[in-house]
N, C-alpha and C positions, 0 to 999 in steps of 0.2 A: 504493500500500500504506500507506504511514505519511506521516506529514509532520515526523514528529522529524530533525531535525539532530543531535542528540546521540550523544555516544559510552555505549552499552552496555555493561556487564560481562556478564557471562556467568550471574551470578543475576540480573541485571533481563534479560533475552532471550527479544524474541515466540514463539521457535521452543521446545518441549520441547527436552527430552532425550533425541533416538532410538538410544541405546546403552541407554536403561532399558527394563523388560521391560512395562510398561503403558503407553509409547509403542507399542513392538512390536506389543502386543495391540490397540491401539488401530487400526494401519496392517492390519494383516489384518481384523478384524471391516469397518471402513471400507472398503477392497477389496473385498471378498467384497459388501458390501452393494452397491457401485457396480456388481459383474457382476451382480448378481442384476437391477440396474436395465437395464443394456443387452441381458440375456438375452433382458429381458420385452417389449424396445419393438420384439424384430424378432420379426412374424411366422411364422407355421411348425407345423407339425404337431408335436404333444409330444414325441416322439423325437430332434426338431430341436432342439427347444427346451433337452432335455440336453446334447446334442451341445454346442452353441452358451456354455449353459454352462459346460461344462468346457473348454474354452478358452479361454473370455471371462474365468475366476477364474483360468488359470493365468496369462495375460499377466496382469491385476489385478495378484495376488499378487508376481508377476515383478518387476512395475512399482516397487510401492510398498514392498518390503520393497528394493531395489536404492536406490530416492531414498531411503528411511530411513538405509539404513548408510551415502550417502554426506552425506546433511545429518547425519549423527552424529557423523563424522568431520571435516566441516569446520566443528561450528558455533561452537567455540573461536574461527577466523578471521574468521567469521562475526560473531562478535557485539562485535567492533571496530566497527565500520562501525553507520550509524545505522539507523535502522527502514526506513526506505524503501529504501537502497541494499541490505542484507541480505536484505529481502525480492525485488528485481529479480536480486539475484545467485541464491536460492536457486529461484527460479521459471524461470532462464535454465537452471541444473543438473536440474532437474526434467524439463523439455522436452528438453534432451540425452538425457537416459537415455530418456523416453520413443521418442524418433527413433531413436535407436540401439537398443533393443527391438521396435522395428516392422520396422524392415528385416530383423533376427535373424528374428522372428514371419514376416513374408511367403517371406521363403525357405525356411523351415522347414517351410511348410506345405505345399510346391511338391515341397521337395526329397524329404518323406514321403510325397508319392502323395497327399494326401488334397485331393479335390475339393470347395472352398467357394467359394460365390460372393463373394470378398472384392472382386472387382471387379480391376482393371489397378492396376499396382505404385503408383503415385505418388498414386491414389485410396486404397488402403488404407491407404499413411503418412500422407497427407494427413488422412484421418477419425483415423484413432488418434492424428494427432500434434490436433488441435480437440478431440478430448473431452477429449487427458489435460492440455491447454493450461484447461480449462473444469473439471476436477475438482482439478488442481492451486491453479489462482485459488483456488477455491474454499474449499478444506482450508487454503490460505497468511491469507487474509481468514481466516478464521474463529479460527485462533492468533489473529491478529492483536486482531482484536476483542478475544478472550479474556483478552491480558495490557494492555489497551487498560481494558477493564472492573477488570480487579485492581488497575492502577495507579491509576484514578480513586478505587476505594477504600480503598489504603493513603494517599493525599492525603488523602482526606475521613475518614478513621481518624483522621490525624496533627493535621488541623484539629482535628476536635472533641477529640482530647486536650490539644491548645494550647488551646483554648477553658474546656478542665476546670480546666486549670493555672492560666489565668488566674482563675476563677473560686471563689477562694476566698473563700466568703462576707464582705462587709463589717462587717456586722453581728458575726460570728462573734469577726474577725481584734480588730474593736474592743472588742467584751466581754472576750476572752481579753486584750486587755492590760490592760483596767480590773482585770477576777480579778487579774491577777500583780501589777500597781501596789498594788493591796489586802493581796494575803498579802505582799509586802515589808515593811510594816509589821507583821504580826500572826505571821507563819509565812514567814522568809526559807528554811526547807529547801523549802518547800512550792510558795513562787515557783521556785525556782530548775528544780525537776523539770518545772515548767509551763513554764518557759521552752524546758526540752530538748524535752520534746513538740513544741512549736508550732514549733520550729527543725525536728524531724523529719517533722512534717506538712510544710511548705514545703521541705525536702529531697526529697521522696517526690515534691511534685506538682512539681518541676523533672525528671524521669527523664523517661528516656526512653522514649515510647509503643509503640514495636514491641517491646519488651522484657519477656520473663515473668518473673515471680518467683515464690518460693515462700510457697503460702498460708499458712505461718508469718508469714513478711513483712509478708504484707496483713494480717493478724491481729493484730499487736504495729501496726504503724501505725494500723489501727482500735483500739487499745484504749488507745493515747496519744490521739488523740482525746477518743475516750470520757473520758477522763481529765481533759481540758480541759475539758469537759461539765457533768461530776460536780463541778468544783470549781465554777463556774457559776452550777449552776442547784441543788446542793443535792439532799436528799433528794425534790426533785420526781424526780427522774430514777433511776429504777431499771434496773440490767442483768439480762438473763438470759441467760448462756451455756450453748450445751448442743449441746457440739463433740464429745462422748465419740465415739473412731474415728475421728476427721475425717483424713485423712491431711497433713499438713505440710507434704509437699514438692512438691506438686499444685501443677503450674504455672496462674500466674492473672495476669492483664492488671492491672497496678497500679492502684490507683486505682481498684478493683470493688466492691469491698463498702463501704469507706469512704464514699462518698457515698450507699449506699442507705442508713448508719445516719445519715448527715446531715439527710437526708431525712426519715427517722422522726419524729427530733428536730425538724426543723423545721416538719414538719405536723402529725407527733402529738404530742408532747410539750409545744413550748412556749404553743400554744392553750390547755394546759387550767390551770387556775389551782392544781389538785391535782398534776398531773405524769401518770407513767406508767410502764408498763414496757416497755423494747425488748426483746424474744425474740429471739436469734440463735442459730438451728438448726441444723446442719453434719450431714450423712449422707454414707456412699459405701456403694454398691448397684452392681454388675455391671459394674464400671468407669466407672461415674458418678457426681459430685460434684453435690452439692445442697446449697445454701446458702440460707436464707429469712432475711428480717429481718422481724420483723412489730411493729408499734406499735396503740394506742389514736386514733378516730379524734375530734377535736372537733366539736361540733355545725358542722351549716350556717355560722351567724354566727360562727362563729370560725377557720372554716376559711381559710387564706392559700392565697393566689394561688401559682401555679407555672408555672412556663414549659417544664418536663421536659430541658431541656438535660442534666441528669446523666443522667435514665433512655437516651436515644435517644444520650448517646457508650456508655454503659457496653453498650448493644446493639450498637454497630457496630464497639466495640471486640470482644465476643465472637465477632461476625459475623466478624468479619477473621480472628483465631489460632482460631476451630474451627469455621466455616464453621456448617453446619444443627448441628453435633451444641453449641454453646455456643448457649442463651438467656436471657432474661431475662425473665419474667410477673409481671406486676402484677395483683391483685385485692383485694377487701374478702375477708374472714377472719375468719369468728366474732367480729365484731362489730367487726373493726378492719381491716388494710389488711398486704398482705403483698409484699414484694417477693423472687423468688427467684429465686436461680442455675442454670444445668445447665452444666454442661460436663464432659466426659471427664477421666477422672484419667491425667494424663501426667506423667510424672517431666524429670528436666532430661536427660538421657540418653537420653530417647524425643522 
């Protein structure tokens, strides 16, 4: 099953939750489908063939709502124990309940009068104890995979936001001290708030990656940035905000929108020798958050290299807290390049 050694907690644990009600649902529609499958592979005239299945779905049913409630009940114990001995123990319980439901099933079927060719007793537990040995593997591997697959990508989440964190442009970090070294002499109120900024930027990119915050948050740290920017580069640089409605408390992956406007700036804005303007767009529509950052784009020969490392974390950062329903599109845009947000409007309490 596994090859971890490691101790579990019980939110890191291959097995669901089968005391929740879409495990449940989950253990019937899966049952119901595996008798629809044994119905079909035995032979028989169509009146057999119902027969056969209402049987074959009540044992199913039997089966796998009985191993639910009891992996639901043990999996608190259960998830001490590392991946591979949790899954040999729950696959040992699994096979129990089935042998113990075949013997129930074979006499029951004897003791009701009802003539099926289930074959002599130790043949019939024998078959039923191989399939439910074979649909259990099965169902057990396939969690397995399942939190197997999640884990690799909160790792590969957690890297590329180490990756983000580190990656606080050079160029950036050493302009922004030359600006403050400069208004120290000319404008010490003016260094000193550039100071706070750029402590708050490097606060923000030390957080923690699994952790949301409120797109107010991400929004005042983008706009110290910007702030840093503007001192910078001057009236090359112009903002457009246009958040009217945006909701504030919309949770959002740190570190989201601040490097798409990084980005702008560094492909669109600082190429061109006039400047530009960044548009930053904010909408909520039917329970969905839309953020766009769109810039001006520089000719061909002016255009800088990029390696996308922010666009592809700030995706699989989405990918991770809201699965299909958070993305990220990039395209050109009335004559310039737009980068924008989707993800579901969720409060800290949802």
């Amino acid at each position: 099953m596994a090859n971890s050694n490691s101790k579990t907690s019980g939110d890191d644990f291959f097995l669901p939750d089968f005391c929740g009600l879409p495990a449940v649902f989950a253990v019937v529609v899966l049952s119901e489908l595996f008798a629809f499958i044994l119905a079909l592979a035995r032979p028989g005239p169509a009146l057999e063939l119902w027969n056969n299945l209402a049987l074959i779905s009540l044992f199913m049913q039997w089966a796998g709502l009985t191993g639910a409630a009891l992996l639901c009940v043990s999996r608190r114990a259960l998830s001490l124990y590392s991946d591979r001995t949790a899954g040999l123990i729950s696959y040992g319980m699994l096979l129990l309940v089935i042998l113990l439901l075949a013997e129930v099933s074979y006499w029951f079927i004897f003791d009701a009068g009802m003539q099926r060719d289930v074959g002599s007793h130790s043949a019939f537990v024998l078959r039923t104890l191989a399939i439910g040995a074979i649909v259990s593997g099965l169902v057990l591997r396939y969690f397995y995979v399942r939190h197997q697959s999640r884990r690799r990508l909160v790792a590969e989440s957690e890297a590329r936001f180490a990756a983000l964190q580190a990656r606080i442009r050079p160029h950036f970090l050493f302009n922004s001290l030359n600006t403050i070294a400069s208004l120290t002499r000319s404008d010490a109120e003016a260094a000193e708030a550039a100071i706070e900024d750029l402590a708050d930027l490097f606060r923000a990119s030390l957080g923690e990656g699994r952790k949301l915050i409120a797109l107010g948050e991400e929004l005042q740290l983008t706009r110290r940035y910007l702030h840093m920017e503007e001192l910078r580069l001057g009236t090359r640089l112009h903002i457009d905000w246009r958040l009217d409605g945006l909701p504030q408390d919309a949770q959002i992956p740190p570190l989201t929108l601040q490097p798409l406007v990084e980005n702008a700036i560094y492909h669109g804005i600082e190429p061109l020798p006039e400047g530009g303007t960044v548009t930053i767009t904010g909408a909520l529509a039917d329970g969905v958050v839309t953020l766009s950052v769109t810039n001006p784009v520089a000719a061909m020969a002016q255009q800088r290299p990029g390696n996308r490392i922010a666009l592809d974390n700030v995706r699989q950062r989405m990918a991770f807290h809201f699965g299909e329903a958070g993305s990220l599109a990039t395209a050109p845009s009335d004559g310039g390049y737009r980068a924008q947000l989707v993800f579901p409007y969720r409060t800290v309490e949802e």
